[in-house]
C-alpha positions in Angstrom: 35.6 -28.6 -10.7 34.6 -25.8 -13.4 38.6 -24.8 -13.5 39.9 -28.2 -14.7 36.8 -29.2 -17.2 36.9 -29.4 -20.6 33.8 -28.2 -23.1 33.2 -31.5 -24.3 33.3 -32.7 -20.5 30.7 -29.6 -19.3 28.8 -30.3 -22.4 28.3 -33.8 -21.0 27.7 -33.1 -17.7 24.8 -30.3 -18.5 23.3 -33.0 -20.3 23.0 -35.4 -17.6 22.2 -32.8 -15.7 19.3 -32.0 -17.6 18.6 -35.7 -17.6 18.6 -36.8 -14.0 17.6 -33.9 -12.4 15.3 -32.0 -13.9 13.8 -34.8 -16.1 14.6 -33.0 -19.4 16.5 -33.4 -22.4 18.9 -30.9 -23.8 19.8 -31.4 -27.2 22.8 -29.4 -28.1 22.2 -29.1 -31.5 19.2 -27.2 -31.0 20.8 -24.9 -29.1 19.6 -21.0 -30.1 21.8 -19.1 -32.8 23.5 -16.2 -31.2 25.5 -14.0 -34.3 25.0 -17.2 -36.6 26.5 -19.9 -34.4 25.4 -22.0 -31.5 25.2 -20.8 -28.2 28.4 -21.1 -26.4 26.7 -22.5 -23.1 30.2 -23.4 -21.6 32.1 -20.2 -22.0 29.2 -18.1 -21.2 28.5 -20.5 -18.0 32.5 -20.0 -17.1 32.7 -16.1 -17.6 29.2 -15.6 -15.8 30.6 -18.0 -13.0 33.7 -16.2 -12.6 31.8 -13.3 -12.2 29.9 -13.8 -9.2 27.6 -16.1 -10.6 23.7 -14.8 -12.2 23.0 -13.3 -8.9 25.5 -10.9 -9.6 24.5 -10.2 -12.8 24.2 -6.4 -12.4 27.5 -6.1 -11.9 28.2 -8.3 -15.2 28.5 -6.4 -18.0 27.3 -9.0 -20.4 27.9 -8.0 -23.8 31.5 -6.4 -23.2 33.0 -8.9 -21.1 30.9 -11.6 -21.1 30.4 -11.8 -24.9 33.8 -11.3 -26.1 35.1 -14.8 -24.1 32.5 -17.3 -26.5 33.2 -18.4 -29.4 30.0 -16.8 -30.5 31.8 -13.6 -30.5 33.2 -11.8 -33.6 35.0 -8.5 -34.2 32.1 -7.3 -36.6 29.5 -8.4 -34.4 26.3 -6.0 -35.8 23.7 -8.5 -33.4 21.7 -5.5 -31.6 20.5 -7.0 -27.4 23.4 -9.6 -27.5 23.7 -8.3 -23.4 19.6 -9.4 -23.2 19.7 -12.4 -24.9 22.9 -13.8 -23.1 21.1 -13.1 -20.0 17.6 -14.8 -21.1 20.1 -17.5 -22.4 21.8 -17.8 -18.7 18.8 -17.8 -17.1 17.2 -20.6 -19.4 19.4 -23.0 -19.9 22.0 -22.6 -17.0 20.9 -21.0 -13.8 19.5 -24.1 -12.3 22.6 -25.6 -13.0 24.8 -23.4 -11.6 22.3 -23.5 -8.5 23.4 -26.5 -8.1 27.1 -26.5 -8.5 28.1 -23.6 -6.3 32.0 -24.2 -6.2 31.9 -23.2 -9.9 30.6 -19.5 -8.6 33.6 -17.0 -7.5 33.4 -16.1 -4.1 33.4 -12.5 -4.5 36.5 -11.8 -2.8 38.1 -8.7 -3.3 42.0 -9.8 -3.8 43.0 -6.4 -2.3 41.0 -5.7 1.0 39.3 -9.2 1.5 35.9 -8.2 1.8 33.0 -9.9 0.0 30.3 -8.7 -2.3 27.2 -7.1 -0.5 29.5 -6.4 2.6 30.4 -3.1 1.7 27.8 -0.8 0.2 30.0 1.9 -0.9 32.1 -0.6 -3.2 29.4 -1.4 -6.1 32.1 -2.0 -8.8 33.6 -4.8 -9.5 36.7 -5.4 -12.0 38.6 -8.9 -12.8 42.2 -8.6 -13.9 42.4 -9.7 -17.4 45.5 -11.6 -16.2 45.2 -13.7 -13.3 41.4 -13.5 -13.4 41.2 -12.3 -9.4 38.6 -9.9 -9.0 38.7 -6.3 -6.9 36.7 -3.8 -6.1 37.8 -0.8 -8.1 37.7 1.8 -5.7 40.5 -0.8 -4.1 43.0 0.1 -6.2 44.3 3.5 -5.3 46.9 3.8 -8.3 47.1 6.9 -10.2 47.3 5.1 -13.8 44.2 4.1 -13.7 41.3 4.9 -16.3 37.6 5.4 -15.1 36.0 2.7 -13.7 33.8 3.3 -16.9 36.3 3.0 -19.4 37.1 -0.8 -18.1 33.7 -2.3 -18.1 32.5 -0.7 -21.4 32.3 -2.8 -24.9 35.9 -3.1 -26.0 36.9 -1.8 -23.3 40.5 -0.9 -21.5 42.4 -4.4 -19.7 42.4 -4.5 -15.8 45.6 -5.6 -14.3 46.1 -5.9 -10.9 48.8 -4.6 -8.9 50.4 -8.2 -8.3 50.1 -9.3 -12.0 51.3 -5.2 -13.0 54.3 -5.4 -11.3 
């Protein structure tokens, strides 16, 4: 399972991934440079999972969130598209994978009315608590000290935390 893996252990496992399955080799060290350091395949591939998974990935905001979680990620980050390239990134080197392991995708649960992603067109945004890493629907969440929906999933944007973890 994604949860209890290591790097070095999801670094191994993409490769023989790569290997057996799709008859390929991936060699790590010539991963792409993303703000002058190697691609971060495992955090991306955990933040993206948690997320919904690539499906999803309108409702991921890439650069903000995503971005922020890899080790590729600095506070003076000047790297104009980082949100494109993560995304041509995913879709490269790990969207057959995660096709392939689809426990390591959240369900897309909301923790706070139980329904699921697509099953109710009139919730469209999606927020994680920056705590216990459950994810809600926004308009879910009916207290009045909440920012805009906007100001959460924006670049450096304000922390979610969810009622449970707020209390």
């Amino acid at each position: 399972a994604l949860l209890s893996c290591s790097k070095d252990g999801f670094i191994q496992d993409l490769v023989l991934f790569y290997e057996r399955v799709l008859h390929e080799c991936l060699v790590i060290e010539k991963l792409p440079i993303l703000n002058g350091s190697p691609l971060d395949l495992f955090n991306l591939y955990v933040e993206v999972c948690k997320r919904g998974g690539f499906e999803c990935k309108t409702g991921i905001n890439w650069k903000g969130q995503v971005f922020r979680k890899m080790s590729n990620y600095t506070e003076d980050n000047k790297q104009t598209g980082v949100g494109n390239a993560l995304k041509k990134h995913y879709s490269t080197f790990l969207e057959t994978y995660e096709k392939h392991h689809p426990a390591d995708v959240a369900s897309g649960i909301c923790s706070l009315c139980g329904h699921g992603q697509g099953s109710r067109p009139d919730m469209t945004d999606w927020i994680a608590c920056h705590v216990c890493d459950n994810w809600f629907h926004y308009a879910c969440d009916h207290r009045a000290s909440l920012v805009s929906y906007n100001q959460y999933s924006r670049d450096g944007g304000a922390e979610y935390t969810c009622p449970s973890c707020a209390t």
